[in-house]
N, C-alpha and C positions, 0 to 999 in steps of 0.2 A: 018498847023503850029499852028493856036490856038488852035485843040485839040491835040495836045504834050504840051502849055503854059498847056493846061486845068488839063492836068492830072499828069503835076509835081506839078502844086499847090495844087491838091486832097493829093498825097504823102504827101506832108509838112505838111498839117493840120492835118492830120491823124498820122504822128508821132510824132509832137505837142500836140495831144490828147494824143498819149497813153505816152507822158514823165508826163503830169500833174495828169495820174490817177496815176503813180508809186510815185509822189511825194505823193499825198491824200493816197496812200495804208502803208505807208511805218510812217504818221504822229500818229496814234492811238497806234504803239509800243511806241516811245516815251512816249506818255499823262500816258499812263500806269506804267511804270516803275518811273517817277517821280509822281505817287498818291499812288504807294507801301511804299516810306521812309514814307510818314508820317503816315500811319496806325501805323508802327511799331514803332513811335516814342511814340506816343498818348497809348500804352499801356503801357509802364516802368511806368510811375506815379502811376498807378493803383497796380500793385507789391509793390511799395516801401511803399505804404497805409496798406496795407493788414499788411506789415511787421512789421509795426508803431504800430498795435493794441492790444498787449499784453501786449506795453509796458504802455501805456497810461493807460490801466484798470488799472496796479499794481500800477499807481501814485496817483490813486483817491481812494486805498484801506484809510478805516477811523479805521478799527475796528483788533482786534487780539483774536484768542481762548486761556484760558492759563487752566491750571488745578490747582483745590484749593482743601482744606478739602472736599467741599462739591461737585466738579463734574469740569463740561467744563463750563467756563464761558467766556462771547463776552466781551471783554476791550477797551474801545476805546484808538487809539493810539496818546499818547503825550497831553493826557489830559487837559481841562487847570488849571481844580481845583484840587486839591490833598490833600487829606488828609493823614496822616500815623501814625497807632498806633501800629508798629511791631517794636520792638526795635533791631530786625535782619535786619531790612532794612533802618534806619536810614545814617548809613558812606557811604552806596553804592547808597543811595540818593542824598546826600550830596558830594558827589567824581563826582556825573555825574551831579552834579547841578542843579537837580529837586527840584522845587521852591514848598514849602508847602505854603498850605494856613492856617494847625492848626496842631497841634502837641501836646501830652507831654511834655511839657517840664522839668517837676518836677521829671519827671524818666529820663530825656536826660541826657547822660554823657558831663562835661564838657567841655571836648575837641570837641566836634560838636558846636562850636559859630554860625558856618554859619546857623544852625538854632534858636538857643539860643537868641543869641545879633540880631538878626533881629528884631522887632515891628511890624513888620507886617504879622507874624506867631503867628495867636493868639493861647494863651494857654490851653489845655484844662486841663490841673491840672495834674494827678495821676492816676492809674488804684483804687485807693482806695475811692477816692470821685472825678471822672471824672465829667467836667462839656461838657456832651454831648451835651447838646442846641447851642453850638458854631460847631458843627458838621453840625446842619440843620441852623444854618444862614451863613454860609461860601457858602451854595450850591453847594458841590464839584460832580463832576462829578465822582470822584473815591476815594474811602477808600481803605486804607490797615490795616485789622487787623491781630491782632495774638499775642501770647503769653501773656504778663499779660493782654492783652484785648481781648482775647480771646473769654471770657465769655462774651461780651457785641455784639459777631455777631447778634443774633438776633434782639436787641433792636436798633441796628445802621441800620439794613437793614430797618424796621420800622420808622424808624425816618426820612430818607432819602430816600425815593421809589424811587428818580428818577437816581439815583446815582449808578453807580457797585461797591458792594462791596468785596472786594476778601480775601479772609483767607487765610493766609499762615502761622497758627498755625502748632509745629513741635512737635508732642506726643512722649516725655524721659520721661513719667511717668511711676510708676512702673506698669502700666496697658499695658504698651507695651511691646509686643512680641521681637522687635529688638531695643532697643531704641537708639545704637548707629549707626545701619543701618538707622534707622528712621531721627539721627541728620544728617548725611551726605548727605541722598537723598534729605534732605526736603529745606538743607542751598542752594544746587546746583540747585535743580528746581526752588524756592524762585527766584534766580539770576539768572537764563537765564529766566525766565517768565517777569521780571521786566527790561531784556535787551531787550524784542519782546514788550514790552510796551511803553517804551521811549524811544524806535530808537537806543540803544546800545549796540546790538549784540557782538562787535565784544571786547567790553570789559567787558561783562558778561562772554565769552566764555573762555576769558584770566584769568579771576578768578578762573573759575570754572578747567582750566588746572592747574595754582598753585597750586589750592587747593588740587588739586587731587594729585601733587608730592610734597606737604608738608606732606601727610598721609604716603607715600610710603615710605621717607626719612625716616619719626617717626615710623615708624612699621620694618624698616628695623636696626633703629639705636640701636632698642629695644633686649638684650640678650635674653628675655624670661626668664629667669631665678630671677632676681633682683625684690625683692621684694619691692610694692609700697603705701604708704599711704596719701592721698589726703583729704586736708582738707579748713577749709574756717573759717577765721579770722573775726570777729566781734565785737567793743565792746571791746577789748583785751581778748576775749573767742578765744578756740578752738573748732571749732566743726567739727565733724566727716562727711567727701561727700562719702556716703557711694556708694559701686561698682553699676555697670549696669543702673541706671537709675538716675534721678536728673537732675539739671542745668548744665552746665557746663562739670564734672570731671566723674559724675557717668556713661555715656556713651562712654567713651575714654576706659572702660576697655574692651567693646568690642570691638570697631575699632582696639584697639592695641594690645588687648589679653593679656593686663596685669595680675598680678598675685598681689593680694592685701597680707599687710605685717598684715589685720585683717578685719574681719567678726563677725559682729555682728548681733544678732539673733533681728528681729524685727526693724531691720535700715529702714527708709523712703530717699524718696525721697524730699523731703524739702528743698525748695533753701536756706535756710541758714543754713545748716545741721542740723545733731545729735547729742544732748550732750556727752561729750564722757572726759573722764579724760586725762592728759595729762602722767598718771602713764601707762593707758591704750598704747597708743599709744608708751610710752620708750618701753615697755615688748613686744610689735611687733618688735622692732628693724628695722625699714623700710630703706632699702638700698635708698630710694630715697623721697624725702619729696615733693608733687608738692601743690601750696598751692594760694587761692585765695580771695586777698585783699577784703573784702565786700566793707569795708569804705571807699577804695580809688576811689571807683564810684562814691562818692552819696557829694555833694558839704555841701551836709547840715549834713556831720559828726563831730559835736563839738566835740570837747578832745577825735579825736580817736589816738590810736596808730598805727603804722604802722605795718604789720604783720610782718615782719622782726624781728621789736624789741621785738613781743610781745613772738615769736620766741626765741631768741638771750637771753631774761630776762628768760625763762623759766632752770630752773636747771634740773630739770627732762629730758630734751631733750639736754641737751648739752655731754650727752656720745653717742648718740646713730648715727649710720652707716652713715644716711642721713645728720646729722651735721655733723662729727667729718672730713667726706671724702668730705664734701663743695657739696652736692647732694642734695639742696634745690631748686627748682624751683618755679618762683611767674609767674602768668597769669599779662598780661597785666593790667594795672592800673585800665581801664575803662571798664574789661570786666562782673563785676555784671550786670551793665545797658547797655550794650552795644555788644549783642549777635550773633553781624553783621560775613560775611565770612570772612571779612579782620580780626577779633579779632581771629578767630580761625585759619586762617593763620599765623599770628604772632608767635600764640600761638604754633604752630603743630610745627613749625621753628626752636623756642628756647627747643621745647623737643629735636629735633632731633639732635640740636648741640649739648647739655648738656648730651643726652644720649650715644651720639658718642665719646665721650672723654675718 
């Protein structure tokens, strides 16, 4: 009888044993399966970093490459000193609210107050007796030159070593091969370089599209056939803007393949033209008169006339095509001093409506 007790009790413990090694065998799937989530958890962070990284670098860019007269040059972006002696870049400074530290303001047109009536955009005078020394006490971190200061790139990179200075002189002299190709590429590169420089892309871009279909208007609004003579009011003189090259007029004859109403042997390029008779100009008979106020730029024109009148007074010109059929065209008021892409948008605008009529 006790060994039957003896060896039901051996049974029991024996399958007592083996239910607690099922439970011990059966606990390490478990521990497993919850230490797999968090591997896989602890690695997404790592992706979303990775991700992060490109964008970060492009937020710590400081600097821009643009292209000038003279090659590739490094710009830092959003400057805080600015200088500007480019009378092409003035309104589109001015319209995106880049604050100068010194300016021209003796050649500024006076519809740009926002630099004008400021005092604390010192003046540097004139391209004719500039007072450069206010360039190296301003300590700007960037210049823009070009056009009547053109001639002062070297002496300004000199004066200034620590400073970039960038040229975006546009050559319509008669020394240039295409000087109306030369005006268009140089106004739209000018303006998208100066949009990658102070963060305004997307309204350089927008100019440089008007710009493009205020040409296409005026070259399409154009017969080709209509004969044109273009001239510049000074003084109450007329002088002759003779075709291809010059300020303003004498490169429109390329972009639009106009056909001039007179050719003169030995005509220059000279911003304020060529002497020229007003007997000269009746005997062309010009189907279309486009004509650009000097005086109305320059604030300091005592007793000038208006080229309208000086126009309108002339006898010699009042039989001829371009008066009699009201085909007189005047450039914008400020466009002597003021050679900016909004001046020649205006300008492309009012040919194209007056030529379309």
């Amino acid at each position: 009888m006790k060994k039957l007790v003896s060896l039901k009790l051996t049974v029991l413990i024996t399958l007592f044993t083996l239910a607690l090694t099922g439970c011990s065998t059966n606990t390490p799937k478990t521990t497993e399966a919850e230490t797999a989530a968090p591997e896989t958890e602890t690695a997404a962070p790592e992706t979303t970093t990775e991700a992060q990284t490109p964008a970060s670098e492009a937020e710590v860019a400081t600097t821009v490459e643009i292209t000038d007269r003279h090659g590739t040059v490094t710009v830092p972006i959003n400057p805080k000193t600015v200088v500007a002696l480019d009378n092409r870049t003035y309104e589109t400074l001015a319209d995106w609210g880049i604050v100068l530290a010194a300016a021209p303001k003796n050649v500024m047109p006076p519809e740009l107050s926002f630099y004008i009536d400021d005092d604390s955009v010192q003046n540097i005078g004139s391209h004719n007796e500039p007072n450069l020394e206010i360039i190296a006490a301003v300590d700007p971190e960037l210049v823009i030159v070009g056009q009547r200061f053109g001639n002062y790139y070297e002496d300004i990179v000199a004066l200034v070593p620590n400073a970039v200075v960038i040229d975006l002189n546009i050559d319509t002299s008669a020394d240039a091969e295409t000087p109306g190709e030369n005006l268009v590429n140089g106004l739209k590169n000018a303006t998208l370089s100066l949009g990658q420089i102070f963060e305004k892309n997307e309204e350089a871009q927008q100019l440089v599209a008007d710009f493009d279909a205020a040409i296409e208007n005026a070259k399409s609004a154009y017969n080709g056939t209509d004969t044109i003579m273009t001239i510049i009011v000074s003084g109450g003189d007329i002088r002759f803007a003779a075709p291809l090259s010059g300020r303003v007029w004498g490169p429109m004859y390329e972009i639009f393949d106009w056909t001039s109403s007179l050719y003169v042997d030995g005509a220059s390029s000279d911003h304020q033209g060529d002497d020229i008779s007003v007997e000269a100009i009746a005997q062309s008979n010009p189907d279309w008169v486009f004509v650009l106020d000097r005086d109305a730029a320059t604030a300091a024109a005592d007793g000038a006339v208006p080229a309208s009148d000086v126009i309108s007074n002339s006898p010699a010109l009042q039989n001829i095509t371009a008066v009699t059929n009201d085909q007189v065209v005047y450039a914008p008021n400020d466009t002597y001093t003021n050679e900016s892409i909004q001046t020649f948008l205006e300008l492309f605008e009012s040919l194209a409506n007056a030529l379309s009529k």
